[in-house]
Structures are given as C-alpha cells and as structure tokens.
C-alpha positions as CSV (number, residue, x, y, z in Angstrom):
1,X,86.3,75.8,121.5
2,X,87.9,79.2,122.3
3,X,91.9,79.6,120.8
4,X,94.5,80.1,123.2
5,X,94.7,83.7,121.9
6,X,91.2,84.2,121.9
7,X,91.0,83.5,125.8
8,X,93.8,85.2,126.7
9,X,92.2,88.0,124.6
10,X,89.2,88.2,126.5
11,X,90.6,87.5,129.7
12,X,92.8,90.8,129.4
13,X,89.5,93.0,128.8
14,X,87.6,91.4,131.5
15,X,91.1,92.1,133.7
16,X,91.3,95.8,132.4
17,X,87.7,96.6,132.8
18,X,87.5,95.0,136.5
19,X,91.1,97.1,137.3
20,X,89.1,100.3,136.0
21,X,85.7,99.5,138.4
22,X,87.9,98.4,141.2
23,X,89.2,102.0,141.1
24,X,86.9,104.0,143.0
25,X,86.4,107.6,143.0
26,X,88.5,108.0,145.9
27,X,91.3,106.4,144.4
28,X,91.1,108.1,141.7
29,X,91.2,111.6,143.9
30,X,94.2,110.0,145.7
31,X,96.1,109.0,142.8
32,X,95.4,112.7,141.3
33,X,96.1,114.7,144.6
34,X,99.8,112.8,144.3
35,X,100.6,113.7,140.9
36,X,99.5,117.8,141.3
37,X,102.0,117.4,144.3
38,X,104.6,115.8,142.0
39,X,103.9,118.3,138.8
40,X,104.2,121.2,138.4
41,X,101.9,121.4,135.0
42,X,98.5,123.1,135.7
43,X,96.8,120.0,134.5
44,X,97.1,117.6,137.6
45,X,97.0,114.5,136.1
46,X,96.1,111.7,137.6
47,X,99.4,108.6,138.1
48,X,97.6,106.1,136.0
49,X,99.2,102.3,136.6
50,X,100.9,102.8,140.1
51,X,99.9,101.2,143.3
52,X,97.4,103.9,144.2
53,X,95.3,104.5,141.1
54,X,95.8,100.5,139.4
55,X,94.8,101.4,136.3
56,X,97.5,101.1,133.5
57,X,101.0,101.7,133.9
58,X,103.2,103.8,131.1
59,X,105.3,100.6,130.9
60,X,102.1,98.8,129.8
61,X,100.9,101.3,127.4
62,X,104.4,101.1,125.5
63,X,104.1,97.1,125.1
64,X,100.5,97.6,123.9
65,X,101.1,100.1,122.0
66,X,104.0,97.9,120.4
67,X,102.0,95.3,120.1
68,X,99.1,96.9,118.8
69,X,101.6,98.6,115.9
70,X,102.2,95.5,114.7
71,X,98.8,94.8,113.9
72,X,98.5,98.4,112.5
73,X,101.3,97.4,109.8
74,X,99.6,94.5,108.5
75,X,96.5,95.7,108.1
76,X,97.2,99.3,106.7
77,X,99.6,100.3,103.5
78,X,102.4,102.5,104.6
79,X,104.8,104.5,102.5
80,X,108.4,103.2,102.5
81,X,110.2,105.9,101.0
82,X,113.1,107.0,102.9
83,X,113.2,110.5,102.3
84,X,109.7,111.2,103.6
85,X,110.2,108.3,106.7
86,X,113.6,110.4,107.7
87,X,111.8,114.0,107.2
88,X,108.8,112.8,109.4
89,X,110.9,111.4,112.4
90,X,113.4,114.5,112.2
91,X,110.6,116.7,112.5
92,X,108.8,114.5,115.0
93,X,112.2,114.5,117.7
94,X,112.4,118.3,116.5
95,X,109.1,119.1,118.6
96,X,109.5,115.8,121.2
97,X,112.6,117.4,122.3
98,X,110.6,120.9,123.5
99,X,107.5,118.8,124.5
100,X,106.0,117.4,127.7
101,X,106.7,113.9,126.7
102,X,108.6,111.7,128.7
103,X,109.0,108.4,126.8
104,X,111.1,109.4,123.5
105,X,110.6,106.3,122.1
106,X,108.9,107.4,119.4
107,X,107.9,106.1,115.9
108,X,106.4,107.8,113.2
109,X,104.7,106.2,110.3
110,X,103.8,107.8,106.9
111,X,100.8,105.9,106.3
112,X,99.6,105.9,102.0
113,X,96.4,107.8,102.1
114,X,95.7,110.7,100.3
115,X,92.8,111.6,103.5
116,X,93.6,114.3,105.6
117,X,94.6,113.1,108.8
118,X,96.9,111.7,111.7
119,X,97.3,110.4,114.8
120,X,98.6,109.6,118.4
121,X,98.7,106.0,119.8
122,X,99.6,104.7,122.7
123,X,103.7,103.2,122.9
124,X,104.7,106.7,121.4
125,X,103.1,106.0,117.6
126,X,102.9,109.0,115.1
127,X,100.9,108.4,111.8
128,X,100.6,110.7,109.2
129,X,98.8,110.3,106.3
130,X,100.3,111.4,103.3
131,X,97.4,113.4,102.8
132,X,98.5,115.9,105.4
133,X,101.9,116.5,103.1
134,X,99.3,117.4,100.3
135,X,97.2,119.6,102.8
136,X,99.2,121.5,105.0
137,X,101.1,124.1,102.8
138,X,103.8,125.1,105.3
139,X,105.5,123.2,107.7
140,X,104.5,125.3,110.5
141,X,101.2,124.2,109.5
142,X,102.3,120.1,109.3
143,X,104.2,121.0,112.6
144,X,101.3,122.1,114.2
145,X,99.1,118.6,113.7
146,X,102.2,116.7,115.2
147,X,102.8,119.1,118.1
148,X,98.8,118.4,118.5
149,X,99.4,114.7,118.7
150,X,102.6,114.8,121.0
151,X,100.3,116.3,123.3
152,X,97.8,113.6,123.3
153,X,101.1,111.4,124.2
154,X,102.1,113.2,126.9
155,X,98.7,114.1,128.5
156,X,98.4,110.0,128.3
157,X,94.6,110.7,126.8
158,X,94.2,107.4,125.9
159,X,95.1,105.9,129.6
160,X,92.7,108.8,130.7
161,X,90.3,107.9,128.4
162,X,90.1,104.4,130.2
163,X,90.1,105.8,133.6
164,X,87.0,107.9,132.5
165,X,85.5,104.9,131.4
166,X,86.1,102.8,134.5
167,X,82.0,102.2,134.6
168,X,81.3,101.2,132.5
169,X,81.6,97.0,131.7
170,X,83.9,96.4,129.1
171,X,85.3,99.8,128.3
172,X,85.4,100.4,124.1
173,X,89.2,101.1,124.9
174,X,90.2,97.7,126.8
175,X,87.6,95.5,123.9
176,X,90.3,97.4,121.2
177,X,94.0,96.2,123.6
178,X,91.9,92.8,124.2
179,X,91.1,92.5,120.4
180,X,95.4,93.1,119.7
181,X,96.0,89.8,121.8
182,X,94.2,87.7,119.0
183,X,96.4,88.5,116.4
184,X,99.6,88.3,118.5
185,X,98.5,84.6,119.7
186,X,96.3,83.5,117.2
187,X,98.6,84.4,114.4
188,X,97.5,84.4,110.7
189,X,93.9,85.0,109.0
190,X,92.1,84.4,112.4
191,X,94.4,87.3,113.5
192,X,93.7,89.3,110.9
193,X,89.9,88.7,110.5
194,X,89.5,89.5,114.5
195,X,91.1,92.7,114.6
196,X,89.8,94.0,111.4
197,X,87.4,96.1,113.1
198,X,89.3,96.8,116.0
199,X,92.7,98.2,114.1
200,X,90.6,100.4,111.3
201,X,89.1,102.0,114.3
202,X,92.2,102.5,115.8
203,X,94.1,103.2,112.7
204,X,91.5,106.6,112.2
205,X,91.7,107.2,115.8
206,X,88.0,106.5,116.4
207,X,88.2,106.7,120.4
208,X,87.3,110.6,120.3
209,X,88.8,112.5,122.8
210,X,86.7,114.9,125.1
211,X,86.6,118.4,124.9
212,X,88.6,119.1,127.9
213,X,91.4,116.8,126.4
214,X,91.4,118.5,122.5
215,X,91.7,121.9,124.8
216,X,94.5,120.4,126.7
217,X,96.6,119.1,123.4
218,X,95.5,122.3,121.3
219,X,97.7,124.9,124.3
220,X,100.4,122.3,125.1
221,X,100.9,121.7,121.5
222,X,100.7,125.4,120.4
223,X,103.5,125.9,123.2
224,X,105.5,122.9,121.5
225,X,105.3,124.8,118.5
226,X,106.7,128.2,119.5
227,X,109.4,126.4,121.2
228,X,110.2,124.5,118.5
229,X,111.1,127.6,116.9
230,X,107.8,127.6,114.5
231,X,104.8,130.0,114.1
232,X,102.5,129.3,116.7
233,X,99.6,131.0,114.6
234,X,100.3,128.0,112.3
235,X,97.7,125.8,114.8
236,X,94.6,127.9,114.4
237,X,95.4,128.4,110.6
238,X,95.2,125.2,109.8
239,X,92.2,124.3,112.3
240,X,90.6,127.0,109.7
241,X,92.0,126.1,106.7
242,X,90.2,121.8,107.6
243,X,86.7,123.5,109.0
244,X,86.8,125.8,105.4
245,X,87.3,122.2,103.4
246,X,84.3,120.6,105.4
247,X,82.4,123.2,104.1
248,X,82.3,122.9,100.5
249,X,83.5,119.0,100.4
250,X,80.7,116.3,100.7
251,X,82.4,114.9,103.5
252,X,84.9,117.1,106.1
253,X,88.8,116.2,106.5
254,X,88.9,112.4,108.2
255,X,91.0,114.6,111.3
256,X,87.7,116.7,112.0
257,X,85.7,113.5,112.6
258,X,87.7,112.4,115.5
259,X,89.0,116.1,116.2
260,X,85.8,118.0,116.0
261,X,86.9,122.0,115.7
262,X,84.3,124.6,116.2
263,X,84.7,128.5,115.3
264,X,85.3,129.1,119.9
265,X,87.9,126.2,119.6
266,X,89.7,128.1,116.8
267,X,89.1,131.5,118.4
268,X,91.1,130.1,121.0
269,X,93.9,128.4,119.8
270,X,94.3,131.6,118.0
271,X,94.4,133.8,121.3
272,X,96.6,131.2,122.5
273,X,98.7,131.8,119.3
274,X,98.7,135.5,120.2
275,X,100.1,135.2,123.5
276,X,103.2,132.6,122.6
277,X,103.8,135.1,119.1
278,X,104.7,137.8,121.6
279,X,107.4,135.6,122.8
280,X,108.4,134.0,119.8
281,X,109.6,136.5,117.3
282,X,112.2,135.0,115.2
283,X,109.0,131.9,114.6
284,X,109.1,130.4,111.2
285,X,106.5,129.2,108.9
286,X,108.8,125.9,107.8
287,X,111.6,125.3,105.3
288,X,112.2,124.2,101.7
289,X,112.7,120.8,102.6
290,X,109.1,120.3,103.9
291,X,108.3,121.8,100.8
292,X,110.2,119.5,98.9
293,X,108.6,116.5,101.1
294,X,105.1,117.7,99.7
295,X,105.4,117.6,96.3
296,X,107.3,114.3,96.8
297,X,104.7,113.0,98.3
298,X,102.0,114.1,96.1
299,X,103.8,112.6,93.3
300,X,104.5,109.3,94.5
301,X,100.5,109.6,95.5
302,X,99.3,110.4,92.1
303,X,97.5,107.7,89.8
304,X,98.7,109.5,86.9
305,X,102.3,111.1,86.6
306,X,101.4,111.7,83.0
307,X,99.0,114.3,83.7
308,X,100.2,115.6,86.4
309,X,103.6,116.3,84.8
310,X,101.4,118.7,81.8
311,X,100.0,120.2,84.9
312,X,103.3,121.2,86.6
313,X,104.5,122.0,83.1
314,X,101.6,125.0,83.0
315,X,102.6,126.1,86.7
316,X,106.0,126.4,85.8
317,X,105.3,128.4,82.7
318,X,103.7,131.4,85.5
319,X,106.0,130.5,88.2
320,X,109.6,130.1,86.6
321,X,111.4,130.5,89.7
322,X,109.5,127.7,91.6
323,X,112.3,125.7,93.2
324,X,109.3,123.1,94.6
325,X,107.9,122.9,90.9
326,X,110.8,122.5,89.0
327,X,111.6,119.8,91.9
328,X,108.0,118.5,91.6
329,X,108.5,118.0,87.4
330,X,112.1,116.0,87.9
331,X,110.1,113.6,90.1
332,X,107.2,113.1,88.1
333,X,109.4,113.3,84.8
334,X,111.3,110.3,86.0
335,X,108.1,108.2,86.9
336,X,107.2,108.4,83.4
337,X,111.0,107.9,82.4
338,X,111.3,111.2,80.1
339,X,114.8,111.6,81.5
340,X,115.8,114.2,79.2
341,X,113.6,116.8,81.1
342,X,114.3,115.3,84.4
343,X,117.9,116.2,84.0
344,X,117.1,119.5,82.6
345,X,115.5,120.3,85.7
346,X,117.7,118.5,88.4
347,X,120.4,121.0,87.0
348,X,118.4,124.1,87.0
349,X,117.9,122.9,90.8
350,X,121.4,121.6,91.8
351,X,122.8,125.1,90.5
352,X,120.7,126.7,93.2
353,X,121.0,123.8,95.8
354,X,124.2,122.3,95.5
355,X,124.2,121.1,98.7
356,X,120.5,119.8,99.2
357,X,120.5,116.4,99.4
358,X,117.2,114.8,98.7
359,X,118.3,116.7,94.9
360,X,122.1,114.5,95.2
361,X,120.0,111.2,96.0
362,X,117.4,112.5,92.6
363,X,120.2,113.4,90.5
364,X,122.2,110.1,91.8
365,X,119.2,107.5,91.1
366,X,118.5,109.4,87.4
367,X,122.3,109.0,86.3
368,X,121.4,105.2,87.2
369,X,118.5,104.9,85.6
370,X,120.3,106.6,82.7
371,X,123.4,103.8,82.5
372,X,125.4,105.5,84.8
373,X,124.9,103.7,87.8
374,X,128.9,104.2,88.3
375,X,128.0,108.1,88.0
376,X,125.3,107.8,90.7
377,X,127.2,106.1,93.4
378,X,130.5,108.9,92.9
379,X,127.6,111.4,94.4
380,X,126.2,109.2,96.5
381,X,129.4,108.1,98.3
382,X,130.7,112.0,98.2
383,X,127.1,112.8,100.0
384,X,128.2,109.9,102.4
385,X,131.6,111.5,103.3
386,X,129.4,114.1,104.7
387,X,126.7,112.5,105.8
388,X,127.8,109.5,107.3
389,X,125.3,106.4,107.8
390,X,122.5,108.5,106.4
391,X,119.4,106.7,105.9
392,X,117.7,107.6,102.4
393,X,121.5,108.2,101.1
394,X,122.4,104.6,102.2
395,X,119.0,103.4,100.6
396,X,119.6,105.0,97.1
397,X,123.5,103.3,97.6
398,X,121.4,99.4,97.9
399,X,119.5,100.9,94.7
400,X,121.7,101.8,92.6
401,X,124.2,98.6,93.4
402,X,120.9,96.5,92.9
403,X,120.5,98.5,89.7
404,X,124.3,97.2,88.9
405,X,123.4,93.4,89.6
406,X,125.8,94.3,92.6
407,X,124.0,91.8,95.0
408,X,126.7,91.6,97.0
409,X,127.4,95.5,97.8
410,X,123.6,96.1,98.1
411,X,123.7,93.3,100.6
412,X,126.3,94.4,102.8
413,X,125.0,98.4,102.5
414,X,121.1,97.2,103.8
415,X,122.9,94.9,106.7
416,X,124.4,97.9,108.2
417,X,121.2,99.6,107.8
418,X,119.6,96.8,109.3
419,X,121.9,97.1,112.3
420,X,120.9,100.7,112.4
421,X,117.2,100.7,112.2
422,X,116.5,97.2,113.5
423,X,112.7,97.9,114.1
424,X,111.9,99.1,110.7
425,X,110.0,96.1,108.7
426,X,111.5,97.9,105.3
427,X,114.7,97.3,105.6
428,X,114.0,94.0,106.5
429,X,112.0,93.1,103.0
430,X,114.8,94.9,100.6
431,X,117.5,92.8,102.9
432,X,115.4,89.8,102.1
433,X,114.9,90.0,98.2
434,X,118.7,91.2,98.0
435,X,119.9,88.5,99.8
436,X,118.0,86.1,97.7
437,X,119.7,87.1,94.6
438,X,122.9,87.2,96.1
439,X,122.3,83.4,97.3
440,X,122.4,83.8,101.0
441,X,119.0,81.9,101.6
442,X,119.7,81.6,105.6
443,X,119.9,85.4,105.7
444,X,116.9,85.5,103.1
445,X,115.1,83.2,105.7
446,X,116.3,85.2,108.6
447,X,115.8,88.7,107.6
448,X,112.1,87.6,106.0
449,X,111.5,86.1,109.8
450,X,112.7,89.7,111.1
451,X,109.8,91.6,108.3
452,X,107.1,89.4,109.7
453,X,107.3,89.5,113.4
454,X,107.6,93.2,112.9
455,X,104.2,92.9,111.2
456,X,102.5,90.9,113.5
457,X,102.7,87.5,111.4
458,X,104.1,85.2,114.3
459,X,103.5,81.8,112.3
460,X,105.1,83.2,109.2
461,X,108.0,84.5,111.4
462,X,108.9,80.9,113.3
463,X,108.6,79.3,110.0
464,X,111.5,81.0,108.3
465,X,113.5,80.6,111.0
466,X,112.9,76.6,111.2
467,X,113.9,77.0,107.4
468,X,116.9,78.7,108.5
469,X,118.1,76.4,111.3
470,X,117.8,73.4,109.2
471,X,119.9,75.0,106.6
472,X,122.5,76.3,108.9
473,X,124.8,73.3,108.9
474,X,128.2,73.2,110.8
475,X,127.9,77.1,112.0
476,X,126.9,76.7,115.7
477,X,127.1,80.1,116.3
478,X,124.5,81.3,113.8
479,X,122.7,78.3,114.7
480,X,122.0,79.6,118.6
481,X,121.5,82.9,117.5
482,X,118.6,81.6,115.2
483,X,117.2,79.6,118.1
484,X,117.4,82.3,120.8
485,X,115.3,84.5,118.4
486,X,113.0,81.6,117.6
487,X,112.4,81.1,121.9
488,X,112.7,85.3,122.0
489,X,109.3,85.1,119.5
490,X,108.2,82.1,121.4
491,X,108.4,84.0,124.6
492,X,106.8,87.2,123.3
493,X,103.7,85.3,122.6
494,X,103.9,83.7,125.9
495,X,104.3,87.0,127.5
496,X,101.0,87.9,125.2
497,X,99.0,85.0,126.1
498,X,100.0,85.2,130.2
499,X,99.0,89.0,130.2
C-alpha cells in the first residue's frame, strides 16, 4: 500500500499534467495576447497560473520551489562559510535590483563542488558551485553566469518549460515537483531514497532549456550586467573561456551540458556586448573582494593546504605585490596552523587594507587561534561599531567566544543571528551545538527542530520539539510557542499532502 506522501505525490503530477492538457492552444494564445498587452518587454510572455492560461501560478512556483530547496539541502553538501554566503547574496541583490525579476525573494546557495557550474530554480534559488569562484577570474565574469540565471527567473523558463510540455502525459517537469511531495510527507530514508534521482537532476539543472530561452536569458542578462555597472563583454568571455576548457578536458564544464554554447551563440552575446559597451563606459571587470572570495574558496576546496601553500609560496616569489596571493598564503598558512607566516602576511595585507574586512575577521580568528582570543574580539567588536549586525563578523564573534569556552556569549551572539537570518539551516546547527554546551537543552532541542525542517527532515524536526515540550516545565509561554510551531510543521505537511 501506497504512503500518504506517496499518493499525494502522484496525485499532484497527474493534477499538473491534466492542468497543462486541459490548456489548449487557444488558451494558451489568450493567456499570451493578455500579457504582450500588459508588458512592455519584447518577449510576450505568456500569464502562466491565472484564470485564463491554468497552468502554474508564481505563488505556486515559490512554495515548490521552497519545498523543493529543502530537499536540495539534504541531499547535496553546501559551503557554510560566511564570507563566501554574504559575498554571493550581495552580489546576487546587486544584479536582482537592475533585473526583470519581480519576486526578490531570493536565496543563494554556495554549493561544495569544485565542477564548474550553477543554476536557477524555481522559488528564486541561486546555486553556485564553488567551482565557478575557481573558474571565473573576474567578477564581471562570475557576474555574468548569475545575471544569466536571474534571467531564467524572470523569464519563468521553468513554468514555460511546463507549458511547452503540456502534451505530453506526465511532463518530466511535474514527475520532478510530484517526486518533492515524497520527501515532504513521507519524511526520512523513504524521502530521501524517492527523490534521489529527482533532486540530482534538479540539483545540475538537468531540464535543458530551449534555444529560444538560452537566447532570451543570454540578452536580458547581458543588459543586467551593464546596468549593474559591470562589463557586459564579461558574458561572451566567459561563454569562450567554458567552450575553450571542453576542448582539451575529457569532459566539458558541467554548465555546458545543460547550457549548450555554440561559436553563433557566442558571436552573439558578444554583438550584444558591443551594443550595451557603447552605453556603459565607466563598466568594470569586478573588485578585490571577489578576488579575495576566489582564492578563499579555492582554499577551503583544496585536499591539500600543504601543497598548495609551497605552490603559492613560488607565485609569490614572481608576483610580490599580489594582494590575492599573499591573502591566499594567510588562509592556507592557517589551515596547516604555521601561524608565524600567517601573521607575516595578514600584516603585509592589513597595511594595504586597513579597512577590508574579510582581512579584520582573518587577522581576528589568527590572534584566537594564537591565545589571544581577547585580542580577536577588540577587532572584531571595533569592526562591529562599524558594521553593525554583520553576518560573517558576528559569526567569527560566536567563534572566537566558543574558542574562549564562552558558551554563554556565543549563545546569545548566534540567537540574534538567528533572529536575523531565520531561514538559514547554519545558524541553526552552531545555535544547537552552542547551546548544548552551555546547558540550554530546550533551545538545543528547539534550534536542532529549526536545522531539520529547513532540510526537509520533518520526523526529525517534530521529534525535537516533543523532546522540548516535555522538558519545558512551568514556562507556559515557551510551551505554546513550541506547540504552535509543532501544528505550524504539522500543517505544512498537510498543506503538502492536500496539494
């Protein structure tokens, strides 16, 4: 006999592939005559999810999307380091702000893999790989990919994608939002083993998009770029720079398999370029801090610091004044704990970059790994002043306290982050192990039910918060608000089942 989850599974791609026949041609027309009378953007697209077209609304995409991210987080490893998380959703609102999207409730992921790729999903989901750090070598260049992307969101390619498929039986797109439904209801290992499949196609961006939309996303992204106040030349150069790599690797960049360039789709992004460059003269190629952000991430990526610190060593030795190598030798130097050279090279940097602060939050963390975590927190605290309720500044704070045996302060620093960034499972996990030193099991229960629902573990989430409620006591009033999350979970999965 079929789970719960299971039926409702199927029963929502049976219900999204009869919406999509029951849309005729006609309808379709209709619903695409309104919108070019609504728009004003020479690509008329068609009103998917009202009354006239029935096929799937933006409100729906942003809860499947949701949903569907959940899934995404327990099945795939993503980087939690808060300088490269704050650097990607900057950057990411940077080019939303001057894009054609209409739903700014974006989140971008760094996901850990050194391939050489990203992607759009529906409910406004950016992943990067950190690959594309490593690849791109200016941020114009990184830009570009994500202005690419934010086009696929706006254009709603994936809803379009369905509408084009509204033939056929069970669309491929409606089986992958059915599959989702399994692990949301079903909960646990059947979750994960059904959407397996389903979430590393997903996760790679498997559901190609046609020519026409890769065209579409290539101008409106180009234009992104330019207004973002980057190079718009930066799209076609790094189309090039992947097609060169497929040609003398074994296999091609994972972003060409599902982005397929060709020498006439180059030739013209680039006269697209040409046209925007005219416009666009004070366009930059990107800033130190991406360049910062790349060797941070291919350090944290390497499987051996050791060697790759001799390596930067020899590069430093031709390129003294290399602000990103000396930066890129601290890093690694403190991964294999030779702080003596660390430091020497956090000063040479912080006498040309006083102010920078991913060098403070460095500098900050190596005094505390030195013994002087009271040293680390003075410059984090004057970096604070600043920079109030700053994300990785606040994070290397909880460190270095935790580094102090300072349960307590670390505690009370990741609750206010928590307050701030209540959708990001991270927090959640370092608020959990902190408050398990400090002895606040209930928040340990409660903040380890908040890191599992966000990853798509519904049992795992309801159990800590039974654990929590029994432990609770006398306090009524953190006793309701542990029960109105446990029906808010309860409901979700409801909603899930019922959709």
């Amino acid at each position: 006999m079929k789970s719960a989850g299971t039926v409702a599974a199927l029963i929502l791609t049976a219900t999204l592939a009869t919406c999509i026949n029951a849309a005729g041609p006609a309808a379709i027309r209709e619903a695409s005559a309104a919108d070019a009378t609504r728009n004003s953007n020479s690509f008329n697209l068609p009103s998917l999810g009202d009354t006239t077209s029935g096929i799937i609304s933006r409100q729906q995409e942003y809860e499947l999307g949701r949903t569907w991210l959940k899934a995404l987080r327990s099945q795939t490893p993503m980087v939690s380091d808060p300088q490269l998380k704050e650097y990607l959703e900057n950057l990411v609102n940077r080019l939303a702000a001057v894009s054609e999207v209409q739903d700014h409730r974006l989140i971008p992921l760094v996901i850990d893999s050194p391939a050489l790729n990203a992607f759009a999903a529906p409910g406004g989901i950016i992943g990067v790989n950190t690959g594309l750090f490593i690849h791109a070598k200016t941020e114009a260049q990184f830009a570009a990919v994500l202005a690419h992307e934010l086009a696929h969101l706006s254009q709603r390619h994936y809803a379009r994608n369905i509408e084009e498929a509204r033939n056929n039986t069970i669309p491929n797109a409606a089986a992958i939002l059915g599959s989702i439904l399994i692990m949301a209801t079903a909960g646990g290992d059947a979750g994960t083993a059904a959407l397996t499949s389903a979430v590393a196609g997903m996760q790679s961006a498997r559901l190609r998009f046609s020519r026409q939309f890769e065209r579409e996303a290539d101008n409106i992204g180009i234009t992104t770029l330019a207004r973002a106040g980057f190079d718009p030349q930066a799209m076609p150069e790094i189309f090039e720079q992947m097609n060169k790599a497929s040609l003398y690797g074994s296999r091609p960049p994972e972003f060409l398999l599902t982005h397929p360039v060709t020498e006439n789709r180059i030739a013209s992004s680039r006269a697209r370029a040409d046209q925007m460059s005219i416009q666009q003269l004070a366009a930059t190629s990107g800033s130190l801090d991406y360049q910062f952000m790349r060797v941070r991430a291919t350090v944290l990526s390497s499987a051996n610091p050791d060697e790759m610190a001799r390596q930067l060593q020899k590069q430093l030795a031709l390129t003294p004044s290399s602000s990103t190598i000396h930066y890129g030798l601290a890093l690694t130097s403190m991964r294999i704990r030779d702080y003596p050279e660390a430091e020497t090279q956090l000063n040479w940097l912080r006498r040309r970059h006083p102010d920078d602060q991913h060098l403070i939050i460095t500098q900050a963390l190596l005094a505390a790994d030195n013994g002087k975590a009271k040293d680390g927190l003075l410059q984090i605290d004057k970096a604070l002043k600043s920079h109030p309720n700053n994300y990785p500044l606040m994070s290397a704070q909880a460190e270095i306290m935790l580094k102090q045996q300072n349960y307590a302060g670390a505690r009370r620093v990741l609750q206010r982050l928590s307050r701030q960034r209540p959708d990001d499972p991270d927090i959640w996990f370092e608020l959990a192990e902190v408050q398990g030193l400090a002895g606040d099991i209930v928040g340990l229960h409660q903040s380890r039910a908040e890191y599992f629902f966000l990853n798509g573990n519904i049992d795992e989430a309801i159990k800590h918060l039974q654990y929590a409620v029994k432990m609770v006591n006398n306090n009524f009033a953190l006793k309701a608000k542990l029960q109105q999350k446990m029906t808010d979970i309860h409901n979700y999965r409801q909603k899930i089942r019922n959709s």
